[in-house]
Backbone as a printed PyTorch tensor [residue, N CA C, xyz], in Angstrom:
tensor([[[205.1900, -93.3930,  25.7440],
         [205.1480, -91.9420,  25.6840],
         [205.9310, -91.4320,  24.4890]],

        [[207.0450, -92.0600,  24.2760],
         [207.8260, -91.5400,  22.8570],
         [207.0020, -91.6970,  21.7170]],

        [[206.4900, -92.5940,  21.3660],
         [205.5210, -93.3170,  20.6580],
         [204.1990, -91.9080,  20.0210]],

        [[203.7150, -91.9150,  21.0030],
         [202.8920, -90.5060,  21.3560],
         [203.5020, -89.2150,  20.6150]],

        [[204.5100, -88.7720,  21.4970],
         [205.5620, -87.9450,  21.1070],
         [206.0990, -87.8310,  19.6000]],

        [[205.8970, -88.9430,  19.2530],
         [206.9320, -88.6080,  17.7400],
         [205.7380, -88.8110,  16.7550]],

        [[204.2470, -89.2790,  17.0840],
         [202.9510, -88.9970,  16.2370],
         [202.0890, -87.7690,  16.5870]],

        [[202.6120, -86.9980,  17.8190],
         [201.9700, -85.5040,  17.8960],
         [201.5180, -84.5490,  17.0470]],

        [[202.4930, -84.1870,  16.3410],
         [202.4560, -83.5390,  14.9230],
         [201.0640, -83.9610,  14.0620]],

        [[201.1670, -84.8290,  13.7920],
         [200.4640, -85.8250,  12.8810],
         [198.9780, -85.4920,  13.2900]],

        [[199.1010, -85.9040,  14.4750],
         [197.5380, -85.9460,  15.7410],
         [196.9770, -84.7570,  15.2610]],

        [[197.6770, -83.9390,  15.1220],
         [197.4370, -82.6550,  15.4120],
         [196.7150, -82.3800,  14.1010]],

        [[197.4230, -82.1770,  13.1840],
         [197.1420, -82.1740,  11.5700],
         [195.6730, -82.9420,  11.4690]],

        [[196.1150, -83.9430,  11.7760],
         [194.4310, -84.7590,  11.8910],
         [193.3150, -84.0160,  12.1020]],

        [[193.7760, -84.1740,  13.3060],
         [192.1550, -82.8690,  14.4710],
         [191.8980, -81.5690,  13.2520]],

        [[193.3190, -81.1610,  12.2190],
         [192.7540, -80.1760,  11.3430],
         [192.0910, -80.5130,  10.2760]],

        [[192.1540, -81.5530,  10.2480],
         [191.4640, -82.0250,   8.9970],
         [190.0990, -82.6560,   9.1770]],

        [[189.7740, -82.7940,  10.4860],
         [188.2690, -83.1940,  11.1360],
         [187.7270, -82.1450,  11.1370]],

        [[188.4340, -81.0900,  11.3750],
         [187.7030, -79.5230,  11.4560],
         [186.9570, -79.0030,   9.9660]],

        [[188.3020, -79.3510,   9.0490],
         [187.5350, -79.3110,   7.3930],
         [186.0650, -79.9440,   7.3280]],

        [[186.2390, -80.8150,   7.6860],
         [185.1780, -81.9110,   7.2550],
         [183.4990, -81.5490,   7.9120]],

        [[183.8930, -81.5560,   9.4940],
         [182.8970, -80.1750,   9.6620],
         [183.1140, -78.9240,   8.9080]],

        [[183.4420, -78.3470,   8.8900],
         [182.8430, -76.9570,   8.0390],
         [182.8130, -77.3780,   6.6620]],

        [[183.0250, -78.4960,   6.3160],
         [182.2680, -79.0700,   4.7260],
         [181.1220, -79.2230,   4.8430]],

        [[180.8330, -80.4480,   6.0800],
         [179.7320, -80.8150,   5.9850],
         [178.3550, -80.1770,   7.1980]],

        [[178.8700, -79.6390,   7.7720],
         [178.7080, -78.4850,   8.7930],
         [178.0660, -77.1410,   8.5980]],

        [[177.9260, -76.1990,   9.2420],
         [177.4040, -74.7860,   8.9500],
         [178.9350, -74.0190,   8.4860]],

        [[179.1460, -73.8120,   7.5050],
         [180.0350, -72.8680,   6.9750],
         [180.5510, -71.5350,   7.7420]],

        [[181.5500, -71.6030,   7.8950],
         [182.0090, -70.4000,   9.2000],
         [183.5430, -70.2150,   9.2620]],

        [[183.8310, -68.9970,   8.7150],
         [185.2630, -68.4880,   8.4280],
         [186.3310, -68.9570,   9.8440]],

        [[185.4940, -68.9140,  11.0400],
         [186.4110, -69.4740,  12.6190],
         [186.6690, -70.9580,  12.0140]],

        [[185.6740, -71.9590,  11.4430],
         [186.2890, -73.2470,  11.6800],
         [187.6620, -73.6250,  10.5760]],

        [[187.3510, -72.3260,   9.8780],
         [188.3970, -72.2650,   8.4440],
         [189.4990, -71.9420,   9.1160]],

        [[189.6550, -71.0030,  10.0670],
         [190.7790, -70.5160,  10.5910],
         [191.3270, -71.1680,  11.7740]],

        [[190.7500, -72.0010,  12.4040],
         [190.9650, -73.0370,  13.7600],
         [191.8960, -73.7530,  12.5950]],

        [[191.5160, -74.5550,  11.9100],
         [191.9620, -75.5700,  11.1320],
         [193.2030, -75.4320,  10.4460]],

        [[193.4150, -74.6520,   9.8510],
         [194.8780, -73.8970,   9.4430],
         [195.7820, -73.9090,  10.5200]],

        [[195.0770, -73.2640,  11.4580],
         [196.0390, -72.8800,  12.7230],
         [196.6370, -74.0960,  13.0730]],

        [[195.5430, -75.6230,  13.5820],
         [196.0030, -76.6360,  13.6870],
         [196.9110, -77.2380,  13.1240]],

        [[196.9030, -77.4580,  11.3960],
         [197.6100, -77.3190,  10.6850],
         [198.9820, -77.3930,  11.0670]],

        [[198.9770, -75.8710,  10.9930],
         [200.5400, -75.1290,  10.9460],
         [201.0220, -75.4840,  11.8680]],

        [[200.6800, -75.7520,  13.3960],
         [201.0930, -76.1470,  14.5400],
         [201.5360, -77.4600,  14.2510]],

        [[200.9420, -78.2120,  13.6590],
         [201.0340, -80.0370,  13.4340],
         [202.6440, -80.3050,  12.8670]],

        [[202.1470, -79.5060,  12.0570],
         [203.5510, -79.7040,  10.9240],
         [204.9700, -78.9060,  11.7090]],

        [[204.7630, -77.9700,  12.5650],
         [205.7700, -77.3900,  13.2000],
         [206.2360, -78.5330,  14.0340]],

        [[205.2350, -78.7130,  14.9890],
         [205.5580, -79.9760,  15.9600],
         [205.8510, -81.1020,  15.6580]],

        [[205.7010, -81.4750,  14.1730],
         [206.1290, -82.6070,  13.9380],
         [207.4780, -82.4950,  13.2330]],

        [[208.2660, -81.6210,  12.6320],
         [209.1450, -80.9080,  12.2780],
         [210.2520, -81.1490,  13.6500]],

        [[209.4970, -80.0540,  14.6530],
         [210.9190, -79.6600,  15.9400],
         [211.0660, -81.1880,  16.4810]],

        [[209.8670, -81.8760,  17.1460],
         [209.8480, -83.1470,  17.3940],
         [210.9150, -84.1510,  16.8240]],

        [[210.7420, -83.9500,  15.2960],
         [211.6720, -85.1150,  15.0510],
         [213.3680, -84.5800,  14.6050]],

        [[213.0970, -83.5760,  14.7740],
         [214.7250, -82.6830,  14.7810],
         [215.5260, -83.2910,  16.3850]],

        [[214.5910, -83.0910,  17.3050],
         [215.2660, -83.2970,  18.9240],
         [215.1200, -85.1480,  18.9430]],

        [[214.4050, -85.3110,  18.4530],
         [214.5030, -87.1130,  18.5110],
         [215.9210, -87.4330,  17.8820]],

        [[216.3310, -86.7390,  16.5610],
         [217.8390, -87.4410,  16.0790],
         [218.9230, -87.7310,  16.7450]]])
């Protein structure tokens, strides 16, 4: 479970970058532009606080 826990962030970022790839290769649509960011920003937060409380 820690394991999990301390690649969350990451996971996350991922899933945003699968989202790019559909709306690259996908029907073009300002929501999958904006899901993806969102994911993003969340990824990098969570992977940020995550490894702040792990130290």
């Amino acid at each position: 479970m820690d394991t999990l826990l301390k690649y969350l962030g990451a996971i996350i970022v991922l899933i945003g970058v699968i989202v790019l790839v559909v709306y690259h290769f996908g029907t073009p649509s300002n929501a999958l532009l904006v899901v993806s960011i969102v994911l993003m920003l969340v990824g990098i937060g969570t992977h940020i606080v995550v490894n702040r409380l792990k130290q």
